[in-house]
NUFI-253630 format. One record per residue (C-alpha): residue number from 0; residue in three letters; x, y, z. Coordinates in Angstrom, 3 decimals, m for minus. Example, Ala and Ser with C-alpha at 12.3 -4.5 7.8 and 13.67 -1.06 7.14 Angstrom:
0/Ala/12.300/m4.500/7.800
1/Ser/13.670/m1.060/7.140
END
This chain:
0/Unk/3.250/m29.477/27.074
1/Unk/4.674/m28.654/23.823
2/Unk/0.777/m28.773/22.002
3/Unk/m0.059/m26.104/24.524
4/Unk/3.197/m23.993/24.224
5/Unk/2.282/m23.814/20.859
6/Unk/m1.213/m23.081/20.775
7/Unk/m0.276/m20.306/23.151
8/Unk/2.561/m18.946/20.684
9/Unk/m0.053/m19.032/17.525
10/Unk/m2.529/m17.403/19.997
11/Unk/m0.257/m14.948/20.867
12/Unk/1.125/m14.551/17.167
13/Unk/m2.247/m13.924/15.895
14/Unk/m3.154/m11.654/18.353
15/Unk/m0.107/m9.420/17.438
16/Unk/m0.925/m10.219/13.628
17/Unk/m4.339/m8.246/14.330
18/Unk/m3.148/m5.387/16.259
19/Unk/m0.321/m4.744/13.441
20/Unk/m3.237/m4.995/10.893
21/Unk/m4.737/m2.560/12.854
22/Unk/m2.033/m0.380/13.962
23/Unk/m0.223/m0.196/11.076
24/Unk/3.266/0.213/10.586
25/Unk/4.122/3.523/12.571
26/Unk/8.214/3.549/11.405
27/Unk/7.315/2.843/7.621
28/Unk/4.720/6.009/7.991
29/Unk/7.926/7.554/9.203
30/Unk/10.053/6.720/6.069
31/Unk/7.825/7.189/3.198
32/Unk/8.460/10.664/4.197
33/Unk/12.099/10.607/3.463
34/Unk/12.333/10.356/m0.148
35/Unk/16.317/8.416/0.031
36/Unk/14.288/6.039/1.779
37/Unk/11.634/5.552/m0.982
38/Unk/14.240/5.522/m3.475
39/Unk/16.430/3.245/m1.495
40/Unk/13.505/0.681/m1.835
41/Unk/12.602/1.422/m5.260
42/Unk/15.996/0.631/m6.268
43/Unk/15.679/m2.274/m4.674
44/Unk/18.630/m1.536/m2.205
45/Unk/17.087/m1.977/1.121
46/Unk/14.091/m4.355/1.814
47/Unk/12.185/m6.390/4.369
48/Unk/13.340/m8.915/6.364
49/Unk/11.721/m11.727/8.300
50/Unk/12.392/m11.026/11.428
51/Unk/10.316/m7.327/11.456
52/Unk/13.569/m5.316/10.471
53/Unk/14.466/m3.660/7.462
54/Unk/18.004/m4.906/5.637
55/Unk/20.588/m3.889/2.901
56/Unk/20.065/m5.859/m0.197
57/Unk/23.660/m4.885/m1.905
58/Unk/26.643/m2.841/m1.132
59/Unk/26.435/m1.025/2.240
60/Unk/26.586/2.700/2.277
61/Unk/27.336/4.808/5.122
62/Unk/24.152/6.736/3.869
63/Unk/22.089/3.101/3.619
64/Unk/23.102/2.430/6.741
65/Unk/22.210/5.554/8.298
66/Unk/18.272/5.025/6.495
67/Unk/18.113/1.543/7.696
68/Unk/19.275/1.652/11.348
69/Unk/17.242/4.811/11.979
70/Unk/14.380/3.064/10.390
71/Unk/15.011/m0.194/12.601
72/Unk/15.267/1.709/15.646
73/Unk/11.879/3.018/15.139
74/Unk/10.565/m0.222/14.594
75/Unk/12.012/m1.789/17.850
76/Unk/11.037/0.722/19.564
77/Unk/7.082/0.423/18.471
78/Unk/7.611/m3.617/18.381
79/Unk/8.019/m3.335/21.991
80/Unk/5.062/m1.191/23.029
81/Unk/2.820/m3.633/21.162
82/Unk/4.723/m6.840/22.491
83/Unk/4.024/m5.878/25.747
84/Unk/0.386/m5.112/25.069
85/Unk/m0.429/m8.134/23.084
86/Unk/1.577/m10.479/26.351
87/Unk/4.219/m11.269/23.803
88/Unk/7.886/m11.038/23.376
89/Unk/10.320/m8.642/21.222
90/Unk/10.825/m11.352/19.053
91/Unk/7.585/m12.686/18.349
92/Unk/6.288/m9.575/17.874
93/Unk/8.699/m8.519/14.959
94/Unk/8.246/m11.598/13.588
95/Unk/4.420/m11.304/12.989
96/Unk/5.525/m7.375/12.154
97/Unk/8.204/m8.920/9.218
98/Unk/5.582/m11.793/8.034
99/Unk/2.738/m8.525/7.397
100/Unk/5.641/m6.014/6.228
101/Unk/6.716/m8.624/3.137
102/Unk/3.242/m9.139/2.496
103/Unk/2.236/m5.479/2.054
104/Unk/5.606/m5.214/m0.136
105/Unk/4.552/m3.773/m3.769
106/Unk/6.332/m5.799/m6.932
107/Unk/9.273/m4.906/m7.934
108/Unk/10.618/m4.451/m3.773
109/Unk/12.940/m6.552/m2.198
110/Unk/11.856/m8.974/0.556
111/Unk/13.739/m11.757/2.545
112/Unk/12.407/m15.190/1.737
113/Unk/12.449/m17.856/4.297
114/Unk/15.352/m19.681/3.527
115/Unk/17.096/m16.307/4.053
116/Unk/17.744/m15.136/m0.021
117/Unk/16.525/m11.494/m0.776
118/Unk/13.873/m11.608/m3.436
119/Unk/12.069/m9.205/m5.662
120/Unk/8.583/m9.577/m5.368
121/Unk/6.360/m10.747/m8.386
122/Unk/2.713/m10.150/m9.027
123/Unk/1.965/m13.247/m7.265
124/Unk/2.369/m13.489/m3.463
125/Unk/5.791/m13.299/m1.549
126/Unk/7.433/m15.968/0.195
127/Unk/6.810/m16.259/3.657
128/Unk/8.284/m18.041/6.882
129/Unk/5.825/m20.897/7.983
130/Unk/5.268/m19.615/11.185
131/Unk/3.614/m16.023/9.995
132/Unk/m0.065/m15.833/11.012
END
């Protein structure tokens, strides 16, 4: 039972890999616009997380806060259209979401590496949890 469980997970996983790769990121789109956003990340203040969201690298700012939660909100809220159309959960979802998001990160952004440090990405690729598609 648990060989099928998981085939059905990976299924589902890849399935949700392929519509984000398709769909893009619709809250990113969203923030590039805002340039405290695009600074934010530049400065390596803010960056992705595995689990789909975005997160505060450093010192918390009312006005990081404000970038990241509206940001995250977005995200949930786009996570969930696509969970249900792919037949998978919130949480899977986001997760295939995080494992693209820290791949498309550029070097010199900050992403969260599996055992949950923030890195900076390199020229090489990022770090990423075993069970991204």
């Amino acid at each position: 039972m648990g060989d099928i469980m998981n085939k059905v997970t990976k299924s589902v996983l890849a399935a949700a890999a392929v519509a984000t790769a398709f769909g893009g990121f619709a809250a990113p789109a969203f923030a590039q616009r805002d340039p405290a956003y695009a600074a934010a990340r530049a400065d390596g203040e803010i960056g992705e997380k595995m689990d789909g969201y975005l997160g505060i690298v450093g010192a918390e700012t009312p006005a990081l806060r404000k970038i990241v939660n509206d940001i995250n909100i977005k995200r949930r809220a786009v996570y969930s259209d696509r969970a249900k159309a792919n037949n998978a959960t919130l949480e899977e979802y986001a997760l295939t979401a995080g494992c693209q998001a820290i791949l498309a990160t550029k070097p010199g952004e900050k992403y969260q590496a599996p055992n949950g440090s923030w890195e900076t990405r390199g020229a090489g690729a990022p770090q990423r949890d075993p069970r991204c598609p």
